[in-house]
C-alpha positions in Angstrom: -19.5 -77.5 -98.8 -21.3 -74.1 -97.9 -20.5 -73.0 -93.9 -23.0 -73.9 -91.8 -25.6 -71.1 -91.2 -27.1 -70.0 -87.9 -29.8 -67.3 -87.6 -30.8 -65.4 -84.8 -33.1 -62.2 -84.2 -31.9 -59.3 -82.0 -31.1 -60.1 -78.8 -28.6 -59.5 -76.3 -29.0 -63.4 -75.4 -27.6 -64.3 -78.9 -25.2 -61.8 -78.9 -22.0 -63.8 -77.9 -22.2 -65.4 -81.2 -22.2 -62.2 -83.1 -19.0 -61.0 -80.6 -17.4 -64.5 -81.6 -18.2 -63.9 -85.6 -16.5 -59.8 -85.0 -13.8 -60.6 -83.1 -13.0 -63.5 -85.3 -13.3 -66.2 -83.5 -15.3 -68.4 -86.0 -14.1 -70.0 -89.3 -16.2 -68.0 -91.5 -15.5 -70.7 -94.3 -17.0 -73.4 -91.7 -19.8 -70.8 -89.8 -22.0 -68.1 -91.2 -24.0 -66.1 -88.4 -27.1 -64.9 -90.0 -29.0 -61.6 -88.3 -32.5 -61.7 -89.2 -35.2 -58.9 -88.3 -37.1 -60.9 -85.7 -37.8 -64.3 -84.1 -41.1 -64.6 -86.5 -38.1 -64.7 -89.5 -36.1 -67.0 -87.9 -38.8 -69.6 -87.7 -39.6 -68.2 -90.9 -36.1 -68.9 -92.1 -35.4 -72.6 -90.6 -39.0 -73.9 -91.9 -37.9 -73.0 -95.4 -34.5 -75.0 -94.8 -32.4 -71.3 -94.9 -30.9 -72.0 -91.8 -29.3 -75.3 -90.5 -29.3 -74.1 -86.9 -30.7 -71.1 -85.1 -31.0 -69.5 -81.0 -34.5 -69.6 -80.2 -36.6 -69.5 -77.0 -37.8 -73.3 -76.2 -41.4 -72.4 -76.8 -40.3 -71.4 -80.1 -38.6 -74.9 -80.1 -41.5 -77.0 -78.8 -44.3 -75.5 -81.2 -41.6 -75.8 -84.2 -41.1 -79.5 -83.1 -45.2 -80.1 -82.5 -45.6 -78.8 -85.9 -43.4 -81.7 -87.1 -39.8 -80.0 -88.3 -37.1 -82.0 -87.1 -34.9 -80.1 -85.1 -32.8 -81.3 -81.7 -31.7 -79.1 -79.1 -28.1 -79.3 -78.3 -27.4 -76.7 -75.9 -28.9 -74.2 -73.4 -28.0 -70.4 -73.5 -29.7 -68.4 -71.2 -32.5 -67.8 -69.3 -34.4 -64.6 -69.2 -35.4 -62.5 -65.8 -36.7 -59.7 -66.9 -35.8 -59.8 -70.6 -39.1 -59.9 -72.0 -41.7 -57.3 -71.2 -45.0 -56.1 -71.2 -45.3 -52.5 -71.7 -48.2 -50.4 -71.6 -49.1 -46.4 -72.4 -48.8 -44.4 -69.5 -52.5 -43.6 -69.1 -53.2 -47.8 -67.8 -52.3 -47.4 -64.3 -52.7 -51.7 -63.4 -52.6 -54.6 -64.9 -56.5 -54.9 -64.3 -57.0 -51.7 -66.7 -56.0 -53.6 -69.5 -59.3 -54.9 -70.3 -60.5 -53.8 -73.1 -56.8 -52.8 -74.6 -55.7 -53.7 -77.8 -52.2 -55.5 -77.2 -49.3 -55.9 -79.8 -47.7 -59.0 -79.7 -45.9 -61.1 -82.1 -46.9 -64.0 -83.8 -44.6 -66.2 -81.3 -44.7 -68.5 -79.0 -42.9 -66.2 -76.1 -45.2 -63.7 -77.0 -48.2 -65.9 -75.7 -46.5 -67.2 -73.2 -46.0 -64.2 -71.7 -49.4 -62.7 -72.1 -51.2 -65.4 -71.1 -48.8 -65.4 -67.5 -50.0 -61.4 -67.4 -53.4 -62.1 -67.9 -53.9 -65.0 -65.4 -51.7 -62.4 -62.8 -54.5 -59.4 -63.6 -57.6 -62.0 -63.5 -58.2 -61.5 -66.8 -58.8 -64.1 -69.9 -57.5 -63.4 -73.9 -61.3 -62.7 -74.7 -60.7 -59.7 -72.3 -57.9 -57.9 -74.6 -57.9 -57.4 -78.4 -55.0 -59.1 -79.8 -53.0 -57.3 -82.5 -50.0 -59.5 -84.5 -47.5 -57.7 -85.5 -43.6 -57.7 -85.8 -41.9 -57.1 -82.9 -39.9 -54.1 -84.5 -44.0 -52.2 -85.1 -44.6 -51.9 -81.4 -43.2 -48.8 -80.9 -44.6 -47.5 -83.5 -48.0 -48.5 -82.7 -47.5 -47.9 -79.1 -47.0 -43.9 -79.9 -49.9 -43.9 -82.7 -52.2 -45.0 -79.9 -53.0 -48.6 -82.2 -52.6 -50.0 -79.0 -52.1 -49.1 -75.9 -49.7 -52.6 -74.7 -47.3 -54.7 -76.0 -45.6 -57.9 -75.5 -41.7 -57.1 -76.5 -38.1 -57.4 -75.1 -34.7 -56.1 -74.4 -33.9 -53.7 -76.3 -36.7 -53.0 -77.7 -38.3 -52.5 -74.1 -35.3 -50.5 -72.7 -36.2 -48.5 -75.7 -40.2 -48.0 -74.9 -39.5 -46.7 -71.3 -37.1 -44.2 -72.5 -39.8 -42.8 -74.5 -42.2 -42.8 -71.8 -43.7 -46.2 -71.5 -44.0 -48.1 -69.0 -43.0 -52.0 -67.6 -46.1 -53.9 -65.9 -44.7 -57.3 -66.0 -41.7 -59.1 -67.1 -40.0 -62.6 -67.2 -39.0 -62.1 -63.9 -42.4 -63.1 -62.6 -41.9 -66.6 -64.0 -38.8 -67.8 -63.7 -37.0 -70.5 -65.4 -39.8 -70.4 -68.0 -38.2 -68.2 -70.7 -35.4 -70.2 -71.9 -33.5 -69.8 -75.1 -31.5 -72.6 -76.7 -29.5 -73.4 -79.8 -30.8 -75.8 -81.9 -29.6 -77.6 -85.3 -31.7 -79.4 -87.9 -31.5 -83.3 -87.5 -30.0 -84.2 -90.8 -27.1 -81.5 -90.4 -26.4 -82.9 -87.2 -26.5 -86.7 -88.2 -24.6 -84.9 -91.7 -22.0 -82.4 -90.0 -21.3 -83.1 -86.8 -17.5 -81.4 -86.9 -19.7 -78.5 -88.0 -22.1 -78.3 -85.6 -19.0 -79.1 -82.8 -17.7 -75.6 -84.4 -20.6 -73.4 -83.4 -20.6 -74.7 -80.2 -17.4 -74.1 -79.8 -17.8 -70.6 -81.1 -20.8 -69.8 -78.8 -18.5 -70.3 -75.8 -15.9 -68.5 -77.1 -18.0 -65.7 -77.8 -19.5 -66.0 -74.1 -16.1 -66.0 -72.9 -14.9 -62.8 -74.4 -18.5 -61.8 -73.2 -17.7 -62.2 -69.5 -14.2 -62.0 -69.6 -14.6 -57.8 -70.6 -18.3 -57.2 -70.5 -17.6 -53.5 -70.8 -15.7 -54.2 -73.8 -18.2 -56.3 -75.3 -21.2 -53.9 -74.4 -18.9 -50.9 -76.1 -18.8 -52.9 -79.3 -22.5 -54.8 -79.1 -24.3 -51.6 -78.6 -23.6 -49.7 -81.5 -26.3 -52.3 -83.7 -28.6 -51.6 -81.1 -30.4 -48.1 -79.7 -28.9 -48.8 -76.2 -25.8 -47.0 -74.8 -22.9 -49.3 -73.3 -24.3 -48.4 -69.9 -28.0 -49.2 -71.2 -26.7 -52.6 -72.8 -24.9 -53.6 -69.7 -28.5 -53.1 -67.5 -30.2 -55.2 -70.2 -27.6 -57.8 -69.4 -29.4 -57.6 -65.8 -31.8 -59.6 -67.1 -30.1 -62.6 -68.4 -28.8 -65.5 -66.8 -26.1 -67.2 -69.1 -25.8 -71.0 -68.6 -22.0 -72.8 -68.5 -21.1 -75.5 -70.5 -21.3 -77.6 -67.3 -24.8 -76.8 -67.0 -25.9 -77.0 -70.1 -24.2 -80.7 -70.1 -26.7 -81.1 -67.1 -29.5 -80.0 -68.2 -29.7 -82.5 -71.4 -28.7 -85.3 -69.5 -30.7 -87.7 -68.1 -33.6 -90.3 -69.0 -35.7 -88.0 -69.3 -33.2 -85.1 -69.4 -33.2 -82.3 -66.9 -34.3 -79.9 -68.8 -38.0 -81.6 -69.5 -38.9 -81.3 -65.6 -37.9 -77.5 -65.7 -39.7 -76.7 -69.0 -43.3 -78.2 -67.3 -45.0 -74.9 -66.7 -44.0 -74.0 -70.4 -45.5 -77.4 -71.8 -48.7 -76.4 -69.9 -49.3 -73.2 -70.7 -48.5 -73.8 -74.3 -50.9 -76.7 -74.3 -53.9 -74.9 -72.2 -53.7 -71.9 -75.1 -53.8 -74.4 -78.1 -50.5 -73.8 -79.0 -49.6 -77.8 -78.6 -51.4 -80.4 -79.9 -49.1 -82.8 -78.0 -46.7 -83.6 -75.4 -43.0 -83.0 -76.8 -40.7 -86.3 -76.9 -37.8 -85.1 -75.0 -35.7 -88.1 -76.2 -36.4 -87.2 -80.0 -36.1 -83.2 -79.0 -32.9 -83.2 -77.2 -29.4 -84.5 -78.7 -26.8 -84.2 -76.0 -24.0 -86.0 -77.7 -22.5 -82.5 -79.2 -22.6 -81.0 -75.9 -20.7 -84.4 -74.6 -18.0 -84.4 -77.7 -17.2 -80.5 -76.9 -17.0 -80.8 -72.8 -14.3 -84.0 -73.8 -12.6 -81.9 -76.5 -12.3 -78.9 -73.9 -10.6 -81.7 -71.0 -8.2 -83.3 -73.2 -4.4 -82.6 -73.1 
């Protein structure tokens, strides 16, 4: 049987799996980590059955889900406070100025999320901003050809923007809790492989281990795939709010689980921009019984 392949874009949230794959702490003949260009291919990859699990943000999840692909999520990673970013060309001095502007964002569901937080905070409406979609790794790009003159990106691409002169107006740390990223695994590999999918947990904490354990370490090692220095990567990690095994365990559990009360404002906003048709069915979304098997594993003698 082929390892079981995870994707993820670039992002220093996902990045304890790629220490764990380096510093060989996965069974490569049970667990392929996949890097792929941008969230957009991720999606991209999972909808075409390339993937059999993947770390996405939960809007991701919940429009993936409302668009009927069967996926569960099985544990939570992080949560981003400050991670994602709006930046904007020097010349808009407010948030208000950006009426008018044509704004990059990628054809995702963090993306809109995002901009439709900064528009509601500057009193403005979508009808008030040209929206351009395009790849997350164009903004720059388009940002110093004057295509546009915001966009809707995130670490490291935005560490990367302000050292070439642009500038932050808003950021996940406005809406907290709202910006969450999860792993999640396809329904028929979980009911398939569960010893598999048992595996990648196990090597996401083993990679976040390592990650805290020698977070200089990891950022020497981590940075050199990225434009960031150590130092850089380390004030990205600023940003992100890892979640322990014990809280992940917590935040599935429950009738309905934990996680569905904190992931209301998402559910709203992704409704009240069309990008639900429907209410997501937390019990058919979330699988905590891989999370449960691992925390019993990790306590017995």
């Amino acid at each position: 049987m082929p390892p079981l392949t995870v994707g993820m874009n670039p992002w220093v949230g996902y990045d304890p799996l790629v220490l764990a794959r380096d510093r060989g702490l996965t069974d490569p003949r049970r667990l392929r980590v996949v890097e792929l260009p941008s969230g957009s291919e991720t999606l991209r990859h999972l909808r075409n059955g390339l993937l059999d699990a993947a770390t996405l943000t939960l809007d991701e999840v919940l429009r993936l889900a409302d668009s009927g692909v069967e996926v569960r999520i099985v544990a939570l990673l992080d949560a981003s406070s400050g991670g994602d970013a709006v930046m904007v060309a020097p010349r808009i001095g407010s948030l208000a100025q950006l009426k008018g502007e044509f704004i990059a964002v990628e054809d995702s569901a963090v993306g809109s999320l995002l901009l439709h937080r900064m528009l509601k905070k500057a009193g403005l409406n979508r009808a008030d901003v040209r929206v351009v979609n395009m790849e997350v790794t164009e903004h720059l790009g388009a940002l110093q050809t004057a295509r546009v003159g915001a966009a809707v990106t995130y670490e490291p691409l935005a560490r990367a923007m302000e050292q070439a002169g642009y500038r932050r107006v808003f950021d996940s740390s406005k809406i907290p809790g709202e910006i969450l990223d999860v792993l999640v695994v396809r329904k028929d590999v979980l009911q398939q492989r569960p010893a598999d999918v048992d595996a990648l947990l196990g090597a996401w904490y083993a990679g976040l281990h390592v990650f805290q354990l020698d977070t200089p370490g990891a950022a020497d090692s981590l940075a050199r795939g990225t434009d960031l220095t150590p130092s850089d990567y380390q004030a990205v990690l600023g940003g992100l709010h890892f979640y322990s095994r014990e809280a992940s365990a917590r935040e599935l559990s429950g009738t309905p689980p934990a996680l569905a009360a904190q992931a209301q404002n998402v559910v709203g906003t992704l409704t009240e921009v069309g990008l639900l048709r429907q209410a997501p069915r937390w019990d058919e979304l979330i699988d905590g019984a891989p999370m449960r098997r691992f925390q019993t594993s990790r306590q017995a003698p």
